[in-house]
Each structure stands twice: as C-alpha cells, then as structure tokens.
Residue frames as a rotation matrix with the C-alpha (Angstrom) as fourth column:
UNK 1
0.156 0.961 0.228 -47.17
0.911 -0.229 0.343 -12.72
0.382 0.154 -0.911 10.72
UNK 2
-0.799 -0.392 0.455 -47.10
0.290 -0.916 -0.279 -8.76
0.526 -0.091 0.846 10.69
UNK 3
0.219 0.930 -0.294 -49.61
0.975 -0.218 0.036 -7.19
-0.031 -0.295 -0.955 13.61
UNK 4
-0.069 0.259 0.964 -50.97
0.478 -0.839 0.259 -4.11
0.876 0.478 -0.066 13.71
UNK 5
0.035 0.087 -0.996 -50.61
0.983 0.177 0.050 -3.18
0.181 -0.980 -0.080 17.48
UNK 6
-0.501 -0.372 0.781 -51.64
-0.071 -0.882 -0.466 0.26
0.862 -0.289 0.416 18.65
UNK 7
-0.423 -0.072 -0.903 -51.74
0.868 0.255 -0.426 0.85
0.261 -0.964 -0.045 22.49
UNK 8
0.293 0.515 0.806 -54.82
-0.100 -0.822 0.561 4.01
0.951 -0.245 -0.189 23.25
UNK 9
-0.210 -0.261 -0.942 -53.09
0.864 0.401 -0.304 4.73
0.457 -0.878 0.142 26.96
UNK 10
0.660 0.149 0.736 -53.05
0.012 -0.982 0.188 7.95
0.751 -0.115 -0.650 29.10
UNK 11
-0.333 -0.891 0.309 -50.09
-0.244 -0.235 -0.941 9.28
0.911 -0.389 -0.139 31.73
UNK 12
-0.593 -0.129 0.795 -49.92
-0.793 -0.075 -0.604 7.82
0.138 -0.989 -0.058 34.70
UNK 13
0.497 0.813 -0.302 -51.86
-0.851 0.524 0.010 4.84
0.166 0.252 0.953 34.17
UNK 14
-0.134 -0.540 0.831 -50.56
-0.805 0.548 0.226 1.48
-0.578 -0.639 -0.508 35.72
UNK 15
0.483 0.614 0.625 -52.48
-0.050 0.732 -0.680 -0.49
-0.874 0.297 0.384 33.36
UNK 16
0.979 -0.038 -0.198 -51.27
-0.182 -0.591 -0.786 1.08
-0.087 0.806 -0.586 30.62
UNK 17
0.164 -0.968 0.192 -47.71
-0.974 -0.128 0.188 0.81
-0.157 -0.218 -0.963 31.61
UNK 18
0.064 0.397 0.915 -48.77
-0.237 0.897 -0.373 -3.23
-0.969 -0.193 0.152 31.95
UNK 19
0.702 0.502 0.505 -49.71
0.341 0.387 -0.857 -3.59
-0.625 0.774 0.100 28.67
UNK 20
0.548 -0.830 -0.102 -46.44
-0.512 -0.236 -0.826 -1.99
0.662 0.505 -0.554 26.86
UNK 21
-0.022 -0.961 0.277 -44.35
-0.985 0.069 0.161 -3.80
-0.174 -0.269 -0.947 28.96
UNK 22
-0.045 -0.186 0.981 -45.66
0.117 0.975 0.190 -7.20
-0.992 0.123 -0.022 27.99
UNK 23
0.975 -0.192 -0.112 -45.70
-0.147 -0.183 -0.972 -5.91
0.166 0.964 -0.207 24.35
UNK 24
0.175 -0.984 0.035 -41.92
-0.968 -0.178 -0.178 -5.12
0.182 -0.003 -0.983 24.85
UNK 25
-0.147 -0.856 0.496 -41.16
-0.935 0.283 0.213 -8.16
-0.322 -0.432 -0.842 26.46
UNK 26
0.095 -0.119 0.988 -42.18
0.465 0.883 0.062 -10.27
-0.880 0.454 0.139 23.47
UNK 27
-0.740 -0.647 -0.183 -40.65
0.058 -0.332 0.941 -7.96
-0.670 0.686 0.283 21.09
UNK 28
-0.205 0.594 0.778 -43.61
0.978 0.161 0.134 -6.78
-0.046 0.788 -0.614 19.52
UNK 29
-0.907 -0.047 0.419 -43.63
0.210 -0.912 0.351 -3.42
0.366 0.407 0.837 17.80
UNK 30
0.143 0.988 0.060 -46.75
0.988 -0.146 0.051 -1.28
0.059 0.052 -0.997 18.40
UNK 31
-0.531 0.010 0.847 -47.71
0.356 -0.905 0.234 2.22
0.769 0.426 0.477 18.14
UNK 32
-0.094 0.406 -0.909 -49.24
0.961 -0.203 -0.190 4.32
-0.262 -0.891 -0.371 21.47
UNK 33
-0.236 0.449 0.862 -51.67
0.088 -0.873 0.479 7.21
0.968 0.189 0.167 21.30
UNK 34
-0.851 0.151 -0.504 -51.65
0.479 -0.171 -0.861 8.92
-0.216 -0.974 0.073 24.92
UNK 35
-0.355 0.870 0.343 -55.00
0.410 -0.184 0.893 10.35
0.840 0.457 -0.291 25.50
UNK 36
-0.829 -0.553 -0.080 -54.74
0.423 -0.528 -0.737 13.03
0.365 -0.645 0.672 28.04
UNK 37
-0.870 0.434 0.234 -57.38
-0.493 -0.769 -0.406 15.27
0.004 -0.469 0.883 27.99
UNK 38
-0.819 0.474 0.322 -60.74
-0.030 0.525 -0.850 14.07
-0.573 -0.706 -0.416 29.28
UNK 39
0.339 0.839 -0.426 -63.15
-0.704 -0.074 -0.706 15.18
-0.624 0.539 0.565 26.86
UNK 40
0.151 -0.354 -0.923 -61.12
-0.978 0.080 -0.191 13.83
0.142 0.932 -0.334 24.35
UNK 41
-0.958 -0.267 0.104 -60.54
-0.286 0.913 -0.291 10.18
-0.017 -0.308 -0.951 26.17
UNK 42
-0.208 0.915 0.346 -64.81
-0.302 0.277 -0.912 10.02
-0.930 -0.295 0.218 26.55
UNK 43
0.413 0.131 -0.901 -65.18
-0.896 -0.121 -0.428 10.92
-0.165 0.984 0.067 22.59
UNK 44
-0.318 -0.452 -0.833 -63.30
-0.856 0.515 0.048 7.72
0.408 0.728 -0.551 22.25
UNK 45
-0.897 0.395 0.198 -64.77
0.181 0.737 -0.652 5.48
-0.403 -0.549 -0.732 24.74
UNK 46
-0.029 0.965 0.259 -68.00
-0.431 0.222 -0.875 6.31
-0.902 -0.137 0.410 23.48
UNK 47
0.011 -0.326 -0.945 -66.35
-0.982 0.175 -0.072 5.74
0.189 0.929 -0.318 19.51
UNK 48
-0.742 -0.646 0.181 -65.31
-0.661 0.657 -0.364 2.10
0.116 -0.390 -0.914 21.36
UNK 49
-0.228 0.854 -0.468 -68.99
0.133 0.503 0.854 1.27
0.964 0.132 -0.229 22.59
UNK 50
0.347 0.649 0.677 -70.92
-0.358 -0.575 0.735 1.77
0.867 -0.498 0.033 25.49
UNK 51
0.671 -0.232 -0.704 -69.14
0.655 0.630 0.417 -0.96
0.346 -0.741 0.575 27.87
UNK 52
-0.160 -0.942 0.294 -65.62
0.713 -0.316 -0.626 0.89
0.683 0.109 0.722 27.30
UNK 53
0.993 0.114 0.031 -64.71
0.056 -0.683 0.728 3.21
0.104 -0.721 -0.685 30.51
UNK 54
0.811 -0.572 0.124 -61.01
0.002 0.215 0.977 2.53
-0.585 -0.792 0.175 31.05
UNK 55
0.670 -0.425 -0.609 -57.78
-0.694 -0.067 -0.717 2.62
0.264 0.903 -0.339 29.56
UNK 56
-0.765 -0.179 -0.619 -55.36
-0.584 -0.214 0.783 1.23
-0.273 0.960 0.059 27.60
UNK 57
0.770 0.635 -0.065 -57.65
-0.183 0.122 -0.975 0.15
-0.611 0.763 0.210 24.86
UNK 58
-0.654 -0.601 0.459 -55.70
-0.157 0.702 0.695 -2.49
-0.740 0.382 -0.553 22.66
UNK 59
0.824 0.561 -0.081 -56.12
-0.400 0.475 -0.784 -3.13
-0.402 0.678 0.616 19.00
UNK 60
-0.390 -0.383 0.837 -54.95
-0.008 0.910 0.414 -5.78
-0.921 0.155 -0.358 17.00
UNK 61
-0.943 0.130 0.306 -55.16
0.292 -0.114 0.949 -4.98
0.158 0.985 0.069 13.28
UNK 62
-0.668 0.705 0.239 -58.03
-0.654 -0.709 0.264 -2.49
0.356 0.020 0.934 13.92
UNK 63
0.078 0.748 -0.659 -59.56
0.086 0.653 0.752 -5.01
0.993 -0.115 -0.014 16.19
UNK 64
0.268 -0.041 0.963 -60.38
-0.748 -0.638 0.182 -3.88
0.607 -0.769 -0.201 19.43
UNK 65
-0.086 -0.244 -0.966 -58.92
0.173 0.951 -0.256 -6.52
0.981 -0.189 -0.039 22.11
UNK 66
0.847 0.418 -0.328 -59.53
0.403 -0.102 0.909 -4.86
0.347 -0.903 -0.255 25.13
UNK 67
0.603 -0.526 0.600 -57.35
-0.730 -0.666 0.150 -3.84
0.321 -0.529 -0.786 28.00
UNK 68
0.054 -0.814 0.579 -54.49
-0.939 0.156 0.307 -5.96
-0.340 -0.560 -0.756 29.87
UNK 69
-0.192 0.141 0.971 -56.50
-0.162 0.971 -0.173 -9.16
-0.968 -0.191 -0.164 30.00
UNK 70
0.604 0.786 -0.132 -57.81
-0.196 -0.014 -0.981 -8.90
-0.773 0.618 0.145 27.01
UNK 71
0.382 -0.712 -0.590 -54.52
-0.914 -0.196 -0.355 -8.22
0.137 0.675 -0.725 25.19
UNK 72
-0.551 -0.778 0.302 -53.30
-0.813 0.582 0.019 -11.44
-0.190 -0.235 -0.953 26.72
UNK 73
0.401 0.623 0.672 -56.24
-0.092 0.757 -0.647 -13.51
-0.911 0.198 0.361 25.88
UNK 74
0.971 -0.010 -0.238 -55.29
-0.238 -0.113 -0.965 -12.15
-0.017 0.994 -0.113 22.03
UNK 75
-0.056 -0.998 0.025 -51.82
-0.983 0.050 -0.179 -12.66
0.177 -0.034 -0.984 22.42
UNK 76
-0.216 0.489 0.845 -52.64
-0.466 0.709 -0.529 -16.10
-0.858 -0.508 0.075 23.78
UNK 77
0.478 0.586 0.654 -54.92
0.157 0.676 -0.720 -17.23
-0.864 0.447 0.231 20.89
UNK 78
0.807 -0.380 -0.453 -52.19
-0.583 -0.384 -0.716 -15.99
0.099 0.842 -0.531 18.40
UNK 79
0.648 -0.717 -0.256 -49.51
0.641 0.695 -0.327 -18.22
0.412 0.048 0.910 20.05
UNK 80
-0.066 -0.901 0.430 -47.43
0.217 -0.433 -0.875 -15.79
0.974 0.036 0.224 21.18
C-alpha cells in the first residue's frame, strides 16, 4: 500500500522533529513543507479548521491526521 505522507512542520520545532523521525524509522517516504513565516503558518491553521494551533500537521493521502499522536494513532490503525 502506497501513502501519501506530507509532514506541514516549521524550524526548530521538537514535535516536528518527532514526527519525521518515526516516519524514518519505519521507512516511510513523505514529503515536508516548513512553514516559517507566521502569517503564512495562521493562513493554514485556519485552512485546517478552527481547533488547529500547532505544528507538524500530518496528512495521510490528503487526510489530515493530526500531530505526533495523531500520526501514531494513523500509523497504528494502518498496521504499521
């Protein structure tokens, strides 16, 4: 099964850093959009929904999966 994994993170970000390293360390490909500047990191939390405040921001074939936990719940219910 082919996923679609892209990783919305931003520099310096512990979480962020979290979440690509358990990607990596089940060898799963993904794709990472850093989101630096601030205006530009709100514009997408508000694109996300109104909860969203934090990064990384995990999808899963254009399905939003959350952050850390989240990714591991999905990871999880995929078997992997």
């Amino acid at each position: 099964m082919e996923l679609k994994i892209v990783v919305y993170s931003k520099s310096a970000c512990p979480q962020c850093d979290t979440a690509k390293m358990l990607l990596k360390s089940r060898s799963l490909a993904y794709e990472e959009i850093k989101i630096d500047d601030e205006a530009e990191r709100l514009a997408f939390y508000a694109k996300c929904g109104p909860a969203v405040r934090q990064m990384p921001q995990v999808f899963i074939n254009d399905q939003r999966v959350g952050g850390v936990t989240g990714l591991q719940a999905a990871l999880k219910q995929l078997g992997m």
